[in-house]
N, CA, C and O atoms as a DFTB+ gen file, in Angstrom:
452 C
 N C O
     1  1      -8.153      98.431     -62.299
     2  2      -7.938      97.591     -61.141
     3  2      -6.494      97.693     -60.654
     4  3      -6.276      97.621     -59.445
     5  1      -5.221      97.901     -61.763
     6  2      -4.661      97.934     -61.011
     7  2      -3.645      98.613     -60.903
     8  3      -2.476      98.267     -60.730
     9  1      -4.433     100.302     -61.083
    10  2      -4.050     102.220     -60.548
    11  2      -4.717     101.840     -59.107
    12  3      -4.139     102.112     -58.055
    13  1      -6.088     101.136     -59.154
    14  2      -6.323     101.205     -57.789
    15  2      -5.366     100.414     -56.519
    16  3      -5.180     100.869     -55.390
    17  1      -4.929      99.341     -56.972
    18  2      -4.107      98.743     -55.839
    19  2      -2.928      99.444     -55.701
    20  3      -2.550      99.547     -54.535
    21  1      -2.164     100.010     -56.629
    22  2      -1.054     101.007     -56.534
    23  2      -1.232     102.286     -55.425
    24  3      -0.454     102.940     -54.730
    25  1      -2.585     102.269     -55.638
    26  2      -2.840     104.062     -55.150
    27  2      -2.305     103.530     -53.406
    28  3      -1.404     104.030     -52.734
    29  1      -3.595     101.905     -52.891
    30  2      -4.035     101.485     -52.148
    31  2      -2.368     101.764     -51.268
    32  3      -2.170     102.524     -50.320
    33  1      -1.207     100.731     -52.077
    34  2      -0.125      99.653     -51.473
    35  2       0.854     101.499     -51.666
    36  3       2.031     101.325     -51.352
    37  1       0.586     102.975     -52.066
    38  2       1.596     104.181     -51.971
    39  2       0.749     105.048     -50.831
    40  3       1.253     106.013     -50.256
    41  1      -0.974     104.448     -50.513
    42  2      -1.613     105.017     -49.342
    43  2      -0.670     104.239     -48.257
    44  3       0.101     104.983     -47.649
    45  1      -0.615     102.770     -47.907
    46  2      -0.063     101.877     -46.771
    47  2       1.423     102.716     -47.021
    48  3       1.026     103.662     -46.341
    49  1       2.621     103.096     -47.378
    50  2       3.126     103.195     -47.523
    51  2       3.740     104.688     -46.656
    52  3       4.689     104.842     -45.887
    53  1       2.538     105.785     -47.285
    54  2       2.448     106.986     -46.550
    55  2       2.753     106.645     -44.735
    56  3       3.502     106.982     -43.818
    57  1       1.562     105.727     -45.039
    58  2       1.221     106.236     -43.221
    59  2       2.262     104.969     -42.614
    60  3       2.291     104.989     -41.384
    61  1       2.998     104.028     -43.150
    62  2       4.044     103.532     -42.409
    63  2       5.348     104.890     -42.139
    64  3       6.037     105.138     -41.149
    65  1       5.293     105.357     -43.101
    66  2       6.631     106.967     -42.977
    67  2       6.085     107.812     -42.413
    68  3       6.758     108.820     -42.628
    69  1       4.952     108.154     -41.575
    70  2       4.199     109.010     -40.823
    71  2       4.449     108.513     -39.732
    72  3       4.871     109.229     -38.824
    73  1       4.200     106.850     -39.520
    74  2       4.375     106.564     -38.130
    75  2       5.916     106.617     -37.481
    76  3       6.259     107.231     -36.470
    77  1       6.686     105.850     -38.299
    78  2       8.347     106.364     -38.025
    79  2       8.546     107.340     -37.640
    80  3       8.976     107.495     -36.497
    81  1       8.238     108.591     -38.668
    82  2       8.963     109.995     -37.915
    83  2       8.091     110.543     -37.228
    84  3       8.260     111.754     -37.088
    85  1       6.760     109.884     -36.489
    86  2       6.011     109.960     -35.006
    87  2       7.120     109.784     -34.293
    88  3       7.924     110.563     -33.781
    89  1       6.996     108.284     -34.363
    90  2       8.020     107.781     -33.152
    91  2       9.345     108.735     -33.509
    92  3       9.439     109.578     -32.617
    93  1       9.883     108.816     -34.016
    94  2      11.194     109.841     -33.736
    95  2      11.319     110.914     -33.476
    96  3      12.428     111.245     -33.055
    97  1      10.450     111.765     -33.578
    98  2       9.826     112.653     -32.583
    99  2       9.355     112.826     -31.231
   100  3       9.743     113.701     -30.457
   101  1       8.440     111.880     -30.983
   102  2       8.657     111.327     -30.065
   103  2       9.823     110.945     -29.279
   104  3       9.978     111.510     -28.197
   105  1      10.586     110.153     -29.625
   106  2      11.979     109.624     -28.751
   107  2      12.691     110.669     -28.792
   108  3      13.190     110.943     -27.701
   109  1      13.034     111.639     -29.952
   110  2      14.037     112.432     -29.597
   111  2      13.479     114.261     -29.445
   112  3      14.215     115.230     -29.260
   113  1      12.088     114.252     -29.588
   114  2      12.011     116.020     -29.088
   115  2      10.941     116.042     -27.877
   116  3      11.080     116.964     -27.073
   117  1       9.771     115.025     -27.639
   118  2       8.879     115.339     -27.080
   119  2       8.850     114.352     -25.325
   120  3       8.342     114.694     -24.257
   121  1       9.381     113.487     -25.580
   122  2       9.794     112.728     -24.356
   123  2      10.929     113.494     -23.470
   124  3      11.894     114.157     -23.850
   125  1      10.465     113.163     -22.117
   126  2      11.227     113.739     -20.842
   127  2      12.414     112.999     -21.023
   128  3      12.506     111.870     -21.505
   129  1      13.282     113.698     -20.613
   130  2      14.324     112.939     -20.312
   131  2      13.969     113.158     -19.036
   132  3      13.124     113.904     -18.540
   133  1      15.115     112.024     -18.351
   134  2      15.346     111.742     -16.389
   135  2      16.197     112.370     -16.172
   136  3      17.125     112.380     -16.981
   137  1      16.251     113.052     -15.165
   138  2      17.415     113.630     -14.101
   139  2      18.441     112.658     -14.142
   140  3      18.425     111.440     -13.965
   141  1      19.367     113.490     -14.422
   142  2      20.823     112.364     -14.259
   143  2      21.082     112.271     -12.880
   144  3      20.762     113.227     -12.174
   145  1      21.564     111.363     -12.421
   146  2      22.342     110.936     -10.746
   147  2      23.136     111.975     -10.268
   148  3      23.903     112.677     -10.927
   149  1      22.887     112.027      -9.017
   150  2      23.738     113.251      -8.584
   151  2      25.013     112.823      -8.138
   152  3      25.632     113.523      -7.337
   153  1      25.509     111.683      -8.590
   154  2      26.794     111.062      -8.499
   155  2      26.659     110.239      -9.291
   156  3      25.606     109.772      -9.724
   157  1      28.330     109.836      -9.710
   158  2      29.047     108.822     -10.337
   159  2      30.068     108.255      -9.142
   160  3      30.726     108.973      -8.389
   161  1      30.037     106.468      -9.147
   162  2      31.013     106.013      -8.259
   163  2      31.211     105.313      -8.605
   164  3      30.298     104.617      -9.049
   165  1      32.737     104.820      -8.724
   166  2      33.371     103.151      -9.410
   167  2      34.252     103.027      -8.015
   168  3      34.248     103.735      -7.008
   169  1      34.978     101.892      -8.345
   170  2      36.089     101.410      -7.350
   171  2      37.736     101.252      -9.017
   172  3      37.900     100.943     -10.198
   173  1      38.482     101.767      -7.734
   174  2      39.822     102.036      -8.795
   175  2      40.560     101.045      -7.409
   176  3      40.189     101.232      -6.250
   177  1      41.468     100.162      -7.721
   178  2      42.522      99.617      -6.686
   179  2      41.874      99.909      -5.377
   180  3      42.233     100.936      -4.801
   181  1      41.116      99.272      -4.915
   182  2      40.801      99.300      -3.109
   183  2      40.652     100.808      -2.979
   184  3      40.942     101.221      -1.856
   185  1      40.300     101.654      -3.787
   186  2      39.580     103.227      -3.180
   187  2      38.147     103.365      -3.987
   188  3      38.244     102.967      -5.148
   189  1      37.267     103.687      -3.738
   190  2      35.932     104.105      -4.214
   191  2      36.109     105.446      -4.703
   192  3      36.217     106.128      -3.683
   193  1      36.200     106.221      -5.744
   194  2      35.833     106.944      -6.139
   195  2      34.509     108.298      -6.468
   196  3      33.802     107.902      -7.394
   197  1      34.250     109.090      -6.180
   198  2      32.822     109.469      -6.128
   199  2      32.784     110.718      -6.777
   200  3      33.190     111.703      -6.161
   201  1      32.325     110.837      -8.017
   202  2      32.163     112.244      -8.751
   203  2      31.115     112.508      -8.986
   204  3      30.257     111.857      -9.584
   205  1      31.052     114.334      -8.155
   206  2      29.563     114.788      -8.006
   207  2      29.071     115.137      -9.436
   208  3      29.799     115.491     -10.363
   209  1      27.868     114.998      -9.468
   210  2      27.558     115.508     -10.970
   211  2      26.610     117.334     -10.188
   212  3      26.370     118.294     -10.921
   213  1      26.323     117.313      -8.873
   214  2      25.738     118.557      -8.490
   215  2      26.362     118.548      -7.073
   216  3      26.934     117.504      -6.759
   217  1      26.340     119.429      -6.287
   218  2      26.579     119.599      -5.164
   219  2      25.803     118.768      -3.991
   220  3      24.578     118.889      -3.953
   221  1      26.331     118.083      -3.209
   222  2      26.099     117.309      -2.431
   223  2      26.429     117.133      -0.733
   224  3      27.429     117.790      -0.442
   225  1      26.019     116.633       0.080
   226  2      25.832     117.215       1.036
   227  2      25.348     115.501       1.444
   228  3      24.671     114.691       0.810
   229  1      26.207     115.391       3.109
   230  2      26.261     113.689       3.254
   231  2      26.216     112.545       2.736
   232  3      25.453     111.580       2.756
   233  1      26.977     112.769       2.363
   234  2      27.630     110.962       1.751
   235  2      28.066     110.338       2.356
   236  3      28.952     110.787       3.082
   237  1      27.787     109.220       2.414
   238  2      28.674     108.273       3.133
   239  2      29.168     106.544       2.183
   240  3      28.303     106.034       1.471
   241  1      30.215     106.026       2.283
   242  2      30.321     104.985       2.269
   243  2      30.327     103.426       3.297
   244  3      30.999     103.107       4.278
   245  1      29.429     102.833       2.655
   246  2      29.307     101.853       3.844
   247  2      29.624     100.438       2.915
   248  3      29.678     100.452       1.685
   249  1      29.847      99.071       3.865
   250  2      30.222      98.129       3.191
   251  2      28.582      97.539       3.294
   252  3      27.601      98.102       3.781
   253  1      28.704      96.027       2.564
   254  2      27.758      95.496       2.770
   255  2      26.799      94.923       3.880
   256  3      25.631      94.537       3.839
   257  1      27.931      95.033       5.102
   258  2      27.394      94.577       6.433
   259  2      26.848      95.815       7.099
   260  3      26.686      95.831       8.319
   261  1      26.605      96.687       6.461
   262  2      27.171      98.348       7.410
   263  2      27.917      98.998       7.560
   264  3      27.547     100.109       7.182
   265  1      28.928      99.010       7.948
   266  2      30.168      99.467       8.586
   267  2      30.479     100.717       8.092
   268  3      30.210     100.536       6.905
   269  1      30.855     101.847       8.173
   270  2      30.829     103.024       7.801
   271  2      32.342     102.988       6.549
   272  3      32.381     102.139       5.658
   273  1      32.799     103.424       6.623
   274  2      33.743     103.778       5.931
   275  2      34.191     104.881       5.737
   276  3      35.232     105.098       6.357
   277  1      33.690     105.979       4.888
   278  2      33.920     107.144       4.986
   279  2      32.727     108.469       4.969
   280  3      31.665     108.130       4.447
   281  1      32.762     109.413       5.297
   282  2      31.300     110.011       5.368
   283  2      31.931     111.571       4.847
   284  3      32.888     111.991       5.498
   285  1      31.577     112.160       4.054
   286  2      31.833     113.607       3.304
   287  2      30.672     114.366       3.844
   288  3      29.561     113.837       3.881
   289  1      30.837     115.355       4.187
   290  2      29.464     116.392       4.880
   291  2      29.756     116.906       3.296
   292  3      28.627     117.016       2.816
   293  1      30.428     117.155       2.594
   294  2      30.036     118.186       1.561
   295  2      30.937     117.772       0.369
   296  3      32.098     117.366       0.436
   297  1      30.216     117.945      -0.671
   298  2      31.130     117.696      -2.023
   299  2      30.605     118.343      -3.261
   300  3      29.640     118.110      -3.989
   301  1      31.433     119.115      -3.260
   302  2      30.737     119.977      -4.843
   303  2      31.160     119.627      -5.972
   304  3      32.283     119.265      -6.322
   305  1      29.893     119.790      -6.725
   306  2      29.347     119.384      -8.127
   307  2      31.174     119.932      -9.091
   308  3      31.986     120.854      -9.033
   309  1      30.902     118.237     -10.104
   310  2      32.413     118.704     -10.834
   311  2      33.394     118.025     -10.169
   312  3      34.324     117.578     -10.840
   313  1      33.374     117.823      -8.768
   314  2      34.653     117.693      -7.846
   315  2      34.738     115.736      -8.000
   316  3      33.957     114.981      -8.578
   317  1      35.983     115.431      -7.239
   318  2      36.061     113.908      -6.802
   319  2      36.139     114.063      -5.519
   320  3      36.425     115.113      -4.945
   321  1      35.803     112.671      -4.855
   322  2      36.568     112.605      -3.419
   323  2      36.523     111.184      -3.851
   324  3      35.953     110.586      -4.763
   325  1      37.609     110.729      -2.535
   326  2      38.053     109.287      -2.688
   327  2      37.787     108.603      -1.096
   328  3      37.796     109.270      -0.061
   329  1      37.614     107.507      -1.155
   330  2      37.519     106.763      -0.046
   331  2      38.128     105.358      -0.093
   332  3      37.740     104.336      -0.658
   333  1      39.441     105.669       0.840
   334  2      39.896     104.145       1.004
   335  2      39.060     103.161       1.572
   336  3      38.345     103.367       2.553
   337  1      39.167     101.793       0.792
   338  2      37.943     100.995       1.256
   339  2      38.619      99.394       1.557
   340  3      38.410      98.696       2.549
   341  1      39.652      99.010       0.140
   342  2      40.536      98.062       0.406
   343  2      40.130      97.087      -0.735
   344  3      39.753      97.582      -1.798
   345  1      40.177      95.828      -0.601
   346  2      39.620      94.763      -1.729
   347  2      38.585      93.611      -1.258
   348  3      38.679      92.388      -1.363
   349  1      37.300      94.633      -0.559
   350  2      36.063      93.517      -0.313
   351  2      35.421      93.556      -1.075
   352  3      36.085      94.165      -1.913
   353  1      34.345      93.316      -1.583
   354  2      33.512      92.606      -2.619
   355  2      32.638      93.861      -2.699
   356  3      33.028      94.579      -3.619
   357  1      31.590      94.364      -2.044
   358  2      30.752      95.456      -2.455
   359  2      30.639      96.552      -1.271
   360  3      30.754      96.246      -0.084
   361  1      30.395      97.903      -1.747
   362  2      30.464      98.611      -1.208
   363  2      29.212     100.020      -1.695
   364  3      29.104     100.485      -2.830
   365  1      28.413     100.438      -0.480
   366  2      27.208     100.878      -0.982
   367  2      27.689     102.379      -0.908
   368  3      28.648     102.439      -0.139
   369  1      27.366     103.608      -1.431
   370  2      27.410     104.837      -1.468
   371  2      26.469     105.180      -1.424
   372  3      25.616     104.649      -2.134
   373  1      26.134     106.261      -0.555
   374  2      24.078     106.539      -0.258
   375  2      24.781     108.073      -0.231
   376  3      25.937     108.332       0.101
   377  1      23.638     109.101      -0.722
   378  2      22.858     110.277      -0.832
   379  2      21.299     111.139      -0.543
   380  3      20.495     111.598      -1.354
   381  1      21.292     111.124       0.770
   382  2      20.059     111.643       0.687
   383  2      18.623     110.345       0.045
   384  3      17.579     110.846      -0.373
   385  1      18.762     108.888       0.053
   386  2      18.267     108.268      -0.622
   387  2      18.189     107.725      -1.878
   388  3      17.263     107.063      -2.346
   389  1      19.696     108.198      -2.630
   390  2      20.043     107.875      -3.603
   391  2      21.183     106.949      -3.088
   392  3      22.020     107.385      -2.299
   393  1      21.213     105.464      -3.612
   394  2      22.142     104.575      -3.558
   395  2      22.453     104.379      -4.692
   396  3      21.633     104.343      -5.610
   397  1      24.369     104.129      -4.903
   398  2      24.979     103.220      -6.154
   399  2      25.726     102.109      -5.454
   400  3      26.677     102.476      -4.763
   401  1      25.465     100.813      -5.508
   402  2      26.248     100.141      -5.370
   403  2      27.587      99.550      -6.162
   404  3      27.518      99.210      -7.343
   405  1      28.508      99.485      -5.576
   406  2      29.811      99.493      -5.847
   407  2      30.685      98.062      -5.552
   408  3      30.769      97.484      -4.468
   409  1      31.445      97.579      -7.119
   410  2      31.883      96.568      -6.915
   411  2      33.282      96.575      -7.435
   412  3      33.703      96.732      -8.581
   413  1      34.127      96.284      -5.874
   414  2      35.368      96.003      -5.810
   415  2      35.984      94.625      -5.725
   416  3      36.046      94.002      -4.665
   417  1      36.409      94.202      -6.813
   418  2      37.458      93.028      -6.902
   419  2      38.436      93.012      -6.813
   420  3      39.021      93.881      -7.460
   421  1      39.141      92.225      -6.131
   422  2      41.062      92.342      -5.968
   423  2      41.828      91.992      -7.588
   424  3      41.537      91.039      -8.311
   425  1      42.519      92.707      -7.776
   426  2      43.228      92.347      -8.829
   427  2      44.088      90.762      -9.057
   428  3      44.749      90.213      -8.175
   429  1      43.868      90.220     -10.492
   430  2      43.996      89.163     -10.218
   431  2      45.964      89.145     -10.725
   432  3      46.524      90.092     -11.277
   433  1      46.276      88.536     -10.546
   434  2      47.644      88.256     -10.985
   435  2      47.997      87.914     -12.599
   436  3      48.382      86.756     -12.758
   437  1      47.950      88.486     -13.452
   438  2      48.246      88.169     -14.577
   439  2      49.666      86.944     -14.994
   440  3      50.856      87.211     -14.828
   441  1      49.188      85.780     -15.482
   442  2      49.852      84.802     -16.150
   443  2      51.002      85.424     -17.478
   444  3      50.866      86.145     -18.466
   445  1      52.190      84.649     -16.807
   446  2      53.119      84.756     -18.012
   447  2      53.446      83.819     -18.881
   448  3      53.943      82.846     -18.314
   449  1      53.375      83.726     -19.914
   450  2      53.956      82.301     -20.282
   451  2      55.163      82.680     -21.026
   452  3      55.901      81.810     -21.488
């Protein structure tokens, strides 16, 4: 009686370490990865920043109301471009239907004591 519950509780045992390195297989050889963004954009001091991750072709920066800001016909992959924008609150970057929205805060004044 109890070789058999041993055998039973090193059978449960097997197939919990079967299912693990499923799933890790899974997560790391057999699952898609996603296309990375064909840009990266932060805000540095009142300029927007924009680094292509591929070659790109109309960009524009606009604020939250619209307003244009700056518009690049072309920017190749690897490269930066910059766009003065100033210290308003958000600022959208569009691609061909790819949007990052972008958030600029004014720097605050650091306290001395």
């Amino acid at each position: 009686m109890d070789i058999l519950r041993i055998g039973v509780f090193l059978i449960g045992i097997a197939l919990l370490i079967i299912a693990v390195l499923v799933t890790v297989v899974y997560f790391e050889v057999i699952r898609p990865r996603g296309e990375p963004p064909p840009f990266h954009a932060y805000c540095q001091e009142g300029y927007v920043v924009i680094t292509a991750n591929k070659d790109l072709s109309e960009v524009k920066v606009v604020d939250a109301e619209g307003r244009l800001y700056c518009a690049f016909d072309e920017i190749k992959a690897g490269s930066d471009k910059v766009c003065r924008v100033g210290n308003r609150t958000l600022y959208i970057v569009e691609h061909r239907g790819y949007t990052d929205v972008i958030w600029c805060a004014p720097r605050r004044p650091v306290a001395m004591d």
